[in-house]
Biotite code that builds the C-alpha atoms (Angstrom):
import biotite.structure as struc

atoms = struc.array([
    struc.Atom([72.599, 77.853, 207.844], chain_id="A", res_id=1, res_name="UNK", atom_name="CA", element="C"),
    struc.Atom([74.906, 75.031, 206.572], chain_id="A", res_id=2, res_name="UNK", atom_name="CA", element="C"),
    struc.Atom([73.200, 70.876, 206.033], chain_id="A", res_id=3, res_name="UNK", atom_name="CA", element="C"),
    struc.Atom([74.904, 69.981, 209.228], chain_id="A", res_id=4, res_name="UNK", atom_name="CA", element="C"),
    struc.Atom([73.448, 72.448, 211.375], chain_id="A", res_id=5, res_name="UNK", atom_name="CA", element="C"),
    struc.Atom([69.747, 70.971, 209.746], chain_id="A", res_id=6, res_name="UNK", atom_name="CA", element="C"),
    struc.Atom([70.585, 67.754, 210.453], chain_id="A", res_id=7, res_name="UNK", atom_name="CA", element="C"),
    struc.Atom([70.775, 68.780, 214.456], chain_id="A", res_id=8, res_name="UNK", atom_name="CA", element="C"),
    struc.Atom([67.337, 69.886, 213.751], chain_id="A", res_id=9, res_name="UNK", atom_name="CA", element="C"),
    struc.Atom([65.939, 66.532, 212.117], chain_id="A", res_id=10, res_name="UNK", atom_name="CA", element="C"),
    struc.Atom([68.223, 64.625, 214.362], chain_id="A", res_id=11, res_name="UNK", atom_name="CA", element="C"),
    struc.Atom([66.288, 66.201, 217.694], chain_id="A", res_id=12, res_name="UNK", atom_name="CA", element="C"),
    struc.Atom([62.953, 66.050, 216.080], chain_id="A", res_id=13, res_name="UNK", atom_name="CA", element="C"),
    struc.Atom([63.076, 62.585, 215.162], chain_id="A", res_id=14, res_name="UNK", atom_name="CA", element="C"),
    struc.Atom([64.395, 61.578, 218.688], chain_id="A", res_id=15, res_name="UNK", atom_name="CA", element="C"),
    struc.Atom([61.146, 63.610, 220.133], chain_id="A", res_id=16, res_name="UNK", atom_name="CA", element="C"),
    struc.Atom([59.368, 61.739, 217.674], chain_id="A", res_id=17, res_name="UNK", atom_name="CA", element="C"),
    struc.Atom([60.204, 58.418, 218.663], chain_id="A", res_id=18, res_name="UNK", atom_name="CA", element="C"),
    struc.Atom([60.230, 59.028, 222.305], chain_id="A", res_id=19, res_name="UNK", atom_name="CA", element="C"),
    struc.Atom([56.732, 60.153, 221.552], chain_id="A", res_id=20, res_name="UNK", atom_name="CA", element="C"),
    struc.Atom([55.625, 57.195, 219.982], chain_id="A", res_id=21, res_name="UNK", atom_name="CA", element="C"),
    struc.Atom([57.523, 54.656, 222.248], chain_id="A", res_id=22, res_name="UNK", atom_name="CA", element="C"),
    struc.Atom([55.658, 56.256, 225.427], chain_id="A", res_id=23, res_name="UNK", atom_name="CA", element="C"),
    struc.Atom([52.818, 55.944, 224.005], chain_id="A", res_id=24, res_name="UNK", atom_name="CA", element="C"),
    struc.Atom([53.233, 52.230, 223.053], chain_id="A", res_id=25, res_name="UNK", atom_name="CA", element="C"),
    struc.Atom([54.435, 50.826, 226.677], chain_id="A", res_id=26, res_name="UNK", atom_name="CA", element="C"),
    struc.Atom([52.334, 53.222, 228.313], chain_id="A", res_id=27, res_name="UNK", atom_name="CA", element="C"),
    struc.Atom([50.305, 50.971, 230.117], chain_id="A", res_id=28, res_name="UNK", atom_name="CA", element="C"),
    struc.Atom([46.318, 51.836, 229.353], chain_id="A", res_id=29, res_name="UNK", atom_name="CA", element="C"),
    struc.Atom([44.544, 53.231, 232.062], chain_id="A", res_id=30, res_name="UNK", atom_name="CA", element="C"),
    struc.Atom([41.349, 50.762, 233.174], chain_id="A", res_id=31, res_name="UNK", atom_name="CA", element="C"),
    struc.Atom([38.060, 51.482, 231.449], chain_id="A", res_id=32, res_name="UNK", atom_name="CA", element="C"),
    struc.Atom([35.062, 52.048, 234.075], chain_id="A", res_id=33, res_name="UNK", atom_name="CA", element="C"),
    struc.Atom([31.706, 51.397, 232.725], chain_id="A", res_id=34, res_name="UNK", atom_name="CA", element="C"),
    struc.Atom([30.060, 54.991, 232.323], chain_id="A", res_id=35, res_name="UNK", atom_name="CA", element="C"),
    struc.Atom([26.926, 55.092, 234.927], chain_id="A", res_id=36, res_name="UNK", atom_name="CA", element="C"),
    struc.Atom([24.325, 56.271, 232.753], chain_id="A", res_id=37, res_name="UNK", atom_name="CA", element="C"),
    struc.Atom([22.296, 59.636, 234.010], chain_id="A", res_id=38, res_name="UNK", atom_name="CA", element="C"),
    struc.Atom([18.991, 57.558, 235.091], chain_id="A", res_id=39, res_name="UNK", atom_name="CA", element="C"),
    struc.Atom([20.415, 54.335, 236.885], chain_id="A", res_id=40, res_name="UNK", atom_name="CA", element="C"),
    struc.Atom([18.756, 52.866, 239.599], chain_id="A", res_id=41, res_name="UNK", atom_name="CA", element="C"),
    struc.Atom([20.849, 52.861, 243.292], chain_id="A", res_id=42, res_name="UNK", atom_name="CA", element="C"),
    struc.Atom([18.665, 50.010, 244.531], chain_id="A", res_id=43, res_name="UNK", atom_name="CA", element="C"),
    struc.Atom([15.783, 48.054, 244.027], chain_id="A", res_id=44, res_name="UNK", atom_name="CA", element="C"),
    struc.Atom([13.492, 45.452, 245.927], chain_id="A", res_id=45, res_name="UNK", atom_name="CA", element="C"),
    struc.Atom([11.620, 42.122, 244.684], chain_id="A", res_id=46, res_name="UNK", atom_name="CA", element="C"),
    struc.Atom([8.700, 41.264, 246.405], chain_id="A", res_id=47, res_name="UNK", atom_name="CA", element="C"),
    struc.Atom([8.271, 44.955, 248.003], chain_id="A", res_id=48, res_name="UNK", atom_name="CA", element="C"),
    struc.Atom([5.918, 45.863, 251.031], chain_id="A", res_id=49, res_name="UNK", atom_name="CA", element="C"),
    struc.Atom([5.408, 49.116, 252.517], chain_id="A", res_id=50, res_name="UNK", atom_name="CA", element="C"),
    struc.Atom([3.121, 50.111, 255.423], chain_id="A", res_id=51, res_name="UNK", atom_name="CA", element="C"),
    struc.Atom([2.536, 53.833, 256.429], chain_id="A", res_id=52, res_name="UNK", atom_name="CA", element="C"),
    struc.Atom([0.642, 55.040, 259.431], chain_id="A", res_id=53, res_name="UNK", atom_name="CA", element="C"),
    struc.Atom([-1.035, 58.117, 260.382], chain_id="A", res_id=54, res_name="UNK", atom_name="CA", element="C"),
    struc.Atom([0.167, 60.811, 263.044], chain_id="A", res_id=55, res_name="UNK", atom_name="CA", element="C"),
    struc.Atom([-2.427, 58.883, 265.698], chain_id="A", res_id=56, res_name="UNK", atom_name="CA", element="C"),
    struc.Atom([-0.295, 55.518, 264.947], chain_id="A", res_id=57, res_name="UNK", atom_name="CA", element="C"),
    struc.Atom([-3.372, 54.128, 262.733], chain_id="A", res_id=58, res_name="UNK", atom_name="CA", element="C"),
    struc.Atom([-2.844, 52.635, 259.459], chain_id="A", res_id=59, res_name="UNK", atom_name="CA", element="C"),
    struc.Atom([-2.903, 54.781, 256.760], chain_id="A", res_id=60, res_name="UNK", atom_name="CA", element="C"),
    struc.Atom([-2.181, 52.521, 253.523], chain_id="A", res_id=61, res_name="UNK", atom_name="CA", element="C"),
    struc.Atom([0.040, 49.973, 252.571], chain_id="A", res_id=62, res_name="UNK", atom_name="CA", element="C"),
    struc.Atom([1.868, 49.199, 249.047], chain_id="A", res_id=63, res_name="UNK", atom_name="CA", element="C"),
    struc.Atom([2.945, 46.033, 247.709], chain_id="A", res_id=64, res_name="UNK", atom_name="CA", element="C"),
    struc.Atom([4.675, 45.407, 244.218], chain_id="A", res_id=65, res_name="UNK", atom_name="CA", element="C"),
    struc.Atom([6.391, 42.438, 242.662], chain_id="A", res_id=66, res_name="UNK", atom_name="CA", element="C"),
    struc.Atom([9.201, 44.664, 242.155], chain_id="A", res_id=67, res_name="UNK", atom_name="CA", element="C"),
    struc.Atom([10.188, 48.178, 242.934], chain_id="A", res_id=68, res_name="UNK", atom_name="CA", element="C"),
    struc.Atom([13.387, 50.055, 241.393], chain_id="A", res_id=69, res_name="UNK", atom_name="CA", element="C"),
    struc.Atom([14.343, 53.559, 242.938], chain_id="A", res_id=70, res_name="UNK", atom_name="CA", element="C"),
    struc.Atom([16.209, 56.378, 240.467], chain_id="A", res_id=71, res_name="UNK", atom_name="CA", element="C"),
    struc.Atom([18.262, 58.632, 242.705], chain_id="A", res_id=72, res_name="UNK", atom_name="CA", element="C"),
    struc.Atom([18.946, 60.946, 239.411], chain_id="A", res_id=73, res_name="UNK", atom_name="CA", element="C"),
    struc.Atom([14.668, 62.071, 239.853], chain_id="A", res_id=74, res_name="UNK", atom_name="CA", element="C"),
    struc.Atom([13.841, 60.173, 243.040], chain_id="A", res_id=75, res_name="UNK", atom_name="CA", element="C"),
    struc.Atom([11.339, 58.254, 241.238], chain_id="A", res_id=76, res_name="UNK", atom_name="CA", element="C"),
    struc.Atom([9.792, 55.046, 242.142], chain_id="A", res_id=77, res_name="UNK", atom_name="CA", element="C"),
    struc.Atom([9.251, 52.250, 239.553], chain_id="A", res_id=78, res_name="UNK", atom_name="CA", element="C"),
    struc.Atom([6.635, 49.489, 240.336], chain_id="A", res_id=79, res_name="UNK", atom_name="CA", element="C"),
    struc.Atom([5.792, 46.349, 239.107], chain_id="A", res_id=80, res_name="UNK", atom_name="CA", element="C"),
    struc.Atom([2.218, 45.122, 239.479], chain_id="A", res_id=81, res_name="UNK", atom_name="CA", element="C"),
    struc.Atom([1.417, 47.354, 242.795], chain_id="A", res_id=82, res_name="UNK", atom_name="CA", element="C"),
    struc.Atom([-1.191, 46.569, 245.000], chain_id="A", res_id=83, res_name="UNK", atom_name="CA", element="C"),
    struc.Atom([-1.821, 49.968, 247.156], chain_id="A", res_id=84, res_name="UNK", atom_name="CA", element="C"),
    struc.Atom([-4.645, 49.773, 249.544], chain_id="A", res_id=85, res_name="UNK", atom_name="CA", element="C"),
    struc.Atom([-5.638, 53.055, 251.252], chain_id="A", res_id=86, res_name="UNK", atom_name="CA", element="C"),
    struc.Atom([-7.319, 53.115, 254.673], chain_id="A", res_id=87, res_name="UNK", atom_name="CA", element="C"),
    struc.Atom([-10.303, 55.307, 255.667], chain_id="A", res_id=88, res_name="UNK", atom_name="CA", element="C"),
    struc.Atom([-11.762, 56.096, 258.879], chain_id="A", res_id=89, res_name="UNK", atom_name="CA", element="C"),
    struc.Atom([-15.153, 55.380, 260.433], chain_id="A", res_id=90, res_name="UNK", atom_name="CA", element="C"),
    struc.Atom([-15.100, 51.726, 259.556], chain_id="A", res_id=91, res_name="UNK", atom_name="CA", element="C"),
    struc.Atom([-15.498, 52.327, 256.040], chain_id="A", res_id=92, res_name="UNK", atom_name="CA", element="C"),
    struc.Atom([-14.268, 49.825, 253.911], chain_id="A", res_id=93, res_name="UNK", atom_name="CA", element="C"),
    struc.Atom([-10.136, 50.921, 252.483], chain_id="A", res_id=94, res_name="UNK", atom_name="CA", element="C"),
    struc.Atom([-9.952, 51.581, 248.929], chain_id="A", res_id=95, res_name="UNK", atom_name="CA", element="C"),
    struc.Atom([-7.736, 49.223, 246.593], chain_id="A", res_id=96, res_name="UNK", atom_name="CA", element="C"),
    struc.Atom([-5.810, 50.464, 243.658], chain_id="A", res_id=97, res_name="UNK", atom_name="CA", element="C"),
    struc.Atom([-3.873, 47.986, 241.409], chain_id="A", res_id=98, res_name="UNK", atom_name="CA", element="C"),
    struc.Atom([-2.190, 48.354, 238.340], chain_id="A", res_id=99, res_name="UNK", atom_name="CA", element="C"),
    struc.Atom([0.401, 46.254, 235.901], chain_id="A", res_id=100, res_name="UNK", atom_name="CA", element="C"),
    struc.Atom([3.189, 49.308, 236.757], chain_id="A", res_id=101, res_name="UNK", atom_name="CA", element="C"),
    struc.Atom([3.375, 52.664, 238.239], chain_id="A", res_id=102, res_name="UNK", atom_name="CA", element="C"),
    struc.Atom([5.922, 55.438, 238.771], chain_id="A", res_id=103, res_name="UNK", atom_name="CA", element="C"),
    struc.Atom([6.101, 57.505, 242.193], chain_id="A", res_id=104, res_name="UNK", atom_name="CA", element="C"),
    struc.Atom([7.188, 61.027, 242.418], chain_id="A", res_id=105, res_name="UNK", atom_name="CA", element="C"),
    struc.Atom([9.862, 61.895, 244.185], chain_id="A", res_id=106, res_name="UNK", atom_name="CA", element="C"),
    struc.Atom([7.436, 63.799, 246.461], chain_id="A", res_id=107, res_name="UNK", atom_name="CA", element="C"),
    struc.Atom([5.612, 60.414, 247.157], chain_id="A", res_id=108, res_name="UNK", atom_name="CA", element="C"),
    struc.Atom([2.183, 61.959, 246.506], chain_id="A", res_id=109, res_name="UNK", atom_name="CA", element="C"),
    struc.Atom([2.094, 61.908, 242.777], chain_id="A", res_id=110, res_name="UNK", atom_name="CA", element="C"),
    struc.Atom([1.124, 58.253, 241.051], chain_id="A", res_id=111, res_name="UNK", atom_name="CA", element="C"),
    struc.Atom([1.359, 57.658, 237.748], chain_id="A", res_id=112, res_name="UNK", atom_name="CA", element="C"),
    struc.Atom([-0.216, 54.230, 236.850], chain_id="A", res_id=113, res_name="UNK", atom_name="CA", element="C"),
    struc.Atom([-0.162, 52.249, 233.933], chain_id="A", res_id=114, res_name="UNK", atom_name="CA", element="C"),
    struc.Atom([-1.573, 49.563, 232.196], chain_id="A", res_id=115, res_name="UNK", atom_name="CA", element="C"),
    struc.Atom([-4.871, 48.048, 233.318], chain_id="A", res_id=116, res_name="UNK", atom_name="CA", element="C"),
    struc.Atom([-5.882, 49.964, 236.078], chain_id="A", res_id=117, res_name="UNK", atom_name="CA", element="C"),
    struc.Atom([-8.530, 49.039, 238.736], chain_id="A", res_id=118, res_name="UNK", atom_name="CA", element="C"),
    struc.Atom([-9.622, 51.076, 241.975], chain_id="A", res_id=119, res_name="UNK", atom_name="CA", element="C"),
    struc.Atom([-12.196, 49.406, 244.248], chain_id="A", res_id=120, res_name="UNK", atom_name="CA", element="C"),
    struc.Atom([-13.993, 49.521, 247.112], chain_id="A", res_id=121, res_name="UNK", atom_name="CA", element="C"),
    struc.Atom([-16.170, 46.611, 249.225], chain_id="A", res_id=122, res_name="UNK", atom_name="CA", element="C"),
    struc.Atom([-19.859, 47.573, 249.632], chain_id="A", res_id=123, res_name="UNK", atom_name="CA", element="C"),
    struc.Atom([-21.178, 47.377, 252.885], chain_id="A", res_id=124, res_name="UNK", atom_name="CA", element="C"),
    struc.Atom([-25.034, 47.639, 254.141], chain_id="A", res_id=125, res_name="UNK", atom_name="CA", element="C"),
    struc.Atom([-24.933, 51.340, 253.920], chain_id="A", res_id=126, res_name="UNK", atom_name="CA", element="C"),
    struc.Atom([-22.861, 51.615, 250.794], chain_id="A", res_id=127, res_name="UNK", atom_name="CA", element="C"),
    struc.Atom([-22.243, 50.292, 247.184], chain_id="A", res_id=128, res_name="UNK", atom_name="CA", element="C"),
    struc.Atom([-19.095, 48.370, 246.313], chain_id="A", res_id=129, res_name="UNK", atom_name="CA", element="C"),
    struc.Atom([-17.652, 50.139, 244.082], chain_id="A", res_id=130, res_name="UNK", atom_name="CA", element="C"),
    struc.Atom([-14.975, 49.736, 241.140], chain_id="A", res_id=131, res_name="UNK", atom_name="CA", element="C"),
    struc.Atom([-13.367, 51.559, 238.285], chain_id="A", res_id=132, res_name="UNK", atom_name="CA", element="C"),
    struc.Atom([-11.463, 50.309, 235.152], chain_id="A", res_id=133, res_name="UNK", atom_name="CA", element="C"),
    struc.Atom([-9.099, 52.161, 233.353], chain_id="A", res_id=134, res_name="UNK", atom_name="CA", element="C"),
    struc.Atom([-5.432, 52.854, 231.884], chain_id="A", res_id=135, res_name="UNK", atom_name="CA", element="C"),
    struc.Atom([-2.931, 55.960, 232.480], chain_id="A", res_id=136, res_name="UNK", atom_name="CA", element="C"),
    struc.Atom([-4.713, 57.283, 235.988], chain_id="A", res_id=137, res_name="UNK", atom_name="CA", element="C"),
    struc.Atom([-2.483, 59.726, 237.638], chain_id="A", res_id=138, res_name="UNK", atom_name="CA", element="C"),
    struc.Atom([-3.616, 60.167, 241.796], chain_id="A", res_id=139, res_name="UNK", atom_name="CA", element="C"),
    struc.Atom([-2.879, 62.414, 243.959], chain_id="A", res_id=140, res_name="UNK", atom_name="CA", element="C"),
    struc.Atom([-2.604, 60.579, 247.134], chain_id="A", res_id=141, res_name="UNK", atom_name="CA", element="C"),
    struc.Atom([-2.996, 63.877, 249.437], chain_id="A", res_id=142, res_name="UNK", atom_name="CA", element="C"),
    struc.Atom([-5.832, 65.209, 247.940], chain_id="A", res_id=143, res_name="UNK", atom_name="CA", element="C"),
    struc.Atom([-7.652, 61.441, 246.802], chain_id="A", res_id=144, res_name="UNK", atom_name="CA", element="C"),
    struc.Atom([-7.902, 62.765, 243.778], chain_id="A", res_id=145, res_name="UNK", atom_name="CA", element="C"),
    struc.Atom([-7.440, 60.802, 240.351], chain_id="A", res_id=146, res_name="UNK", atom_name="CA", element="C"),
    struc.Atom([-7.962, 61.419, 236.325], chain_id="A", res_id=147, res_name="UNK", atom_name="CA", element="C"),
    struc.Atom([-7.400, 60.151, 233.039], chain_id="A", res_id=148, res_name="UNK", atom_name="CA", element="C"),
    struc.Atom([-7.554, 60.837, 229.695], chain_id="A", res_id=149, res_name="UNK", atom_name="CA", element="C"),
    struc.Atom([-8.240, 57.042, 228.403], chain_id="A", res_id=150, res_name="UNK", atom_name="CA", element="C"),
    struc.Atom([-11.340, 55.352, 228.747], chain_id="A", res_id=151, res_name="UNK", atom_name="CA", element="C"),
    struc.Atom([-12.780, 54.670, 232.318], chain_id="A", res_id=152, res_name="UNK", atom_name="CA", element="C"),
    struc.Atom([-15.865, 52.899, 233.626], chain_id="A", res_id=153, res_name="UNK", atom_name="CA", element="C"),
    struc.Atom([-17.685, 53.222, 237.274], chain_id="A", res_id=154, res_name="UNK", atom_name="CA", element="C"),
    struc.Atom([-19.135, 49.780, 238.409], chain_id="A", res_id=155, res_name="UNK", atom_name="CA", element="C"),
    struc.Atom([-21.673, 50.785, 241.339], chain_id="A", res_id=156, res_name="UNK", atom_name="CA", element="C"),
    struc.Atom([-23.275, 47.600, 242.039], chain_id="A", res_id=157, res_name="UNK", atom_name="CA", element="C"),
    struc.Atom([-26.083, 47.196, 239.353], chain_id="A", res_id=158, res_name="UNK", atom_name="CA", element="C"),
    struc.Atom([-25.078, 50.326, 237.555], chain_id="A", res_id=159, res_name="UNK", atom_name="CA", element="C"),
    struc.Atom([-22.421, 51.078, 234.992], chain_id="A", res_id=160, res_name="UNK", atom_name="CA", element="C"),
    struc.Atom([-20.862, 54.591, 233.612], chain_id="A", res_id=161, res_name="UNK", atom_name="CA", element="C"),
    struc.Atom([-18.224, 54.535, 231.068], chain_id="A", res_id=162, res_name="UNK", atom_name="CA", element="C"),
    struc.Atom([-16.767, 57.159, 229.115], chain_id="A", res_id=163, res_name="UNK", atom_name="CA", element="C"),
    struc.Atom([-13.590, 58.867, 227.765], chain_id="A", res_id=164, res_name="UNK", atom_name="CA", element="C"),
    struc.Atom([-11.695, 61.139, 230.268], chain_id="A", res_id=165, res_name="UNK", atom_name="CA", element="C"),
    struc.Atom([-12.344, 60.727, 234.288], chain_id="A", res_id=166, res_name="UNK", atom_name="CA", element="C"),
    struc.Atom([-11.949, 62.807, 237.028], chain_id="A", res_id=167, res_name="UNK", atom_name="CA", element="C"),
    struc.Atom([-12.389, 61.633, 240.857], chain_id="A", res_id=168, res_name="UNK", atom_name="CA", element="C"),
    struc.Atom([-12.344, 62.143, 244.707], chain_id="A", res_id=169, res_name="UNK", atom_name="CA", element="C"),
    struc.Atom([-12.024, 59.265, 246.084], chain_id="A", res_id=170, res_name="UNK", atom_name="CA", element="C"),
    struc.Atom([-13.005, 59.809, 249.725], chain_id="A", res_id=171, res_name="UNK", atom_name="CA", element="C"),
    struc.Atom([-16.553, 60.920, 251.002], chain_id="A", res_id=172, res_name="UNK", atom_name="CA", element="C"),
    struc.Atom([-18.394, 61.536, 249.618], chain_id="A", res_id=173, res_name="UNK", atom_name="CA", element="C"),
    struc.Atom([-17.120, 60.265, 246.358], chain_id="A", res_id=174, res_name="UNK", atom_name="CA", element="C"),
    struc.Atom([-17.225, 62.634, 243.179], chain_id="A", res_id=175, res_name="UNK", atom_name="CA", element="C"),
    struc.Atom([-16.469, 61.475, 239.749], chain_id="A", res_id=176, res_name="UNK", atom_name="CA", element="C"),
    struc.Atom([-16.892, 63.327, 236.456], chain_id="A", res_id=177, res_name="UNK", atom_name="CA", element="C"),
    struc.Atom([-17.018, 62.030, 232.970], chain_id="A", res_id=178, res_name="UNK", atom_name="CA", element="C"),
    struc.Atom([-15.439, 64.178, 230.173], chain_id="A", res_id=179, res_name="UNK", atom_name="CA", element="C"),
    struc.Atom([-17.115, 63.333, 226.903], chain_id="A", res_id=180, res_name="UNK", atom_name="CA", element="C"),
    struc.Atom([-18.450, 60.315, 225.651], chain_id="A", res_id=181, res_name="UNK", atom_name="CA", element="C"),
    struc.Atom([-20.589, 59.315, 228.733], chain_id="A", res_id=182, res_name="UNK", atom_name="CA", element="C"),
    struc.Atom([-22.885, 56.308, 228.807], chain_id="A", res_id=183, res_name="UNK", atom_name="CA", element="C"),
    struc.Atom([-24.757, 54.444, 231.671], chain_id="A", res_id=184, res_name="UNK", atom_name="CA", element="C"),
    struc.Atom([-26.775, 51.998, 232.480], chain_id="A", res_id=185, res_name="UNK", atom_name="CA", element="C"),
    struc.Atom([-28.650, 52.166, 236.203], chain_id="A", res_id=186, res_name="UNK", atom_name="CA", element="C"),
    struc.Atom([-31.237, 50.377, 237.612], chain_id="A", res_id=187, res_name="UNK", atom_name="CA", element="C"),
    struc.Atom([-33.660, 51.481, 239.648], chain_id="A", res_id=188, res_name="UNK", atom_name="CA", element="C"),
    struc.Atom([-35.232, 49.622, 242.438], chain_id="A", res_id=189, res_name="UNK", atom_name="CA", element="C"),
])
């Protein structure tokens, strides 16, 4: 091959070259989206109230939070100071559960609840109020069940039980467990 047959060669590749470069300079730039993270909230809810009845049309709880934020990614639940109170049957007083946030399961019967944790219960003239302090319960609204691995203490009118790990039904007849480092005080009339 002779120079001019070459300079064909550089001739063409410097024209597909510059073509290159000048479509890529007036190209106009497509529009950058914000990238929706994996676990993004699809809606949310300030000043949040929920009420629930039972298959006989009676109420079975009701949940209020400051704010509530729902994850469609896990179908979690995020709540800001929630207020849930549980109704019993038989006229006996509903149970009150309050915490500074929580996270419901996407199944709705899984709680986890942080922070400082409270579950009560009015007395009435056949029963003891009834309240327990804590952090990190998990309940298992179903089954009124609830545990923790934190400290917890049982206020039964004059009485007190604290220790480190809980476990508890909260329905009738109430059970609770203590796991290790148990101490009361009771008095006895």
């Amino acid at each position: 091959m002779t120079f001019s047959q070459y300079k064909i060669y550089f001739v063409l590749a410097f024209l597909m070259l510059s073509s290159w470069f000048l479509a890529d300079l007036f190209e106009p730039k497509a529009v950058i989206k914000a990238k929706v993270t994996d676990h993004s909230p699809d809606y949310f809810s300030n000043g949040y109230y929920k009420k629930e009845m039972d298959v006989a049309g009676l109420l079975k709880n009701e949940l209020l939070a400051d704010k509530m934020i729902h994850y469609s990614d896990d179908g979690t639940i995020h709540l800001d100071n929630p207020v849930m109170t549980l109704y019993n049957p038989d006229d006996i007083p509903p149970w009150v559960i309050k915490s500074e946030r929580a996270i419901v399961e996407a199944d709705k019967d899984n709680m986890q609840l942080m922070g400082k944790v409270s579950v009560s219960r009015a007395g009435t003239k056949s029963m003891r109020p009834f309240l327990l302090n804590t952090s990190e319960l998990k309940v298992k609204l179903s089954t009124s069940y609830a545990q923790t691995n934190k400290w917890a203490e049982v206020i039964d009118a004059q009485n007190r039980t604290q220790g480190v790990g809980m476990k508890m039904t909260f329905k009738e007849p109430v059970k609770i467990k203590f796991l290790s480092k148990v101490k009361g005080r009771y008095v006895f009339n």
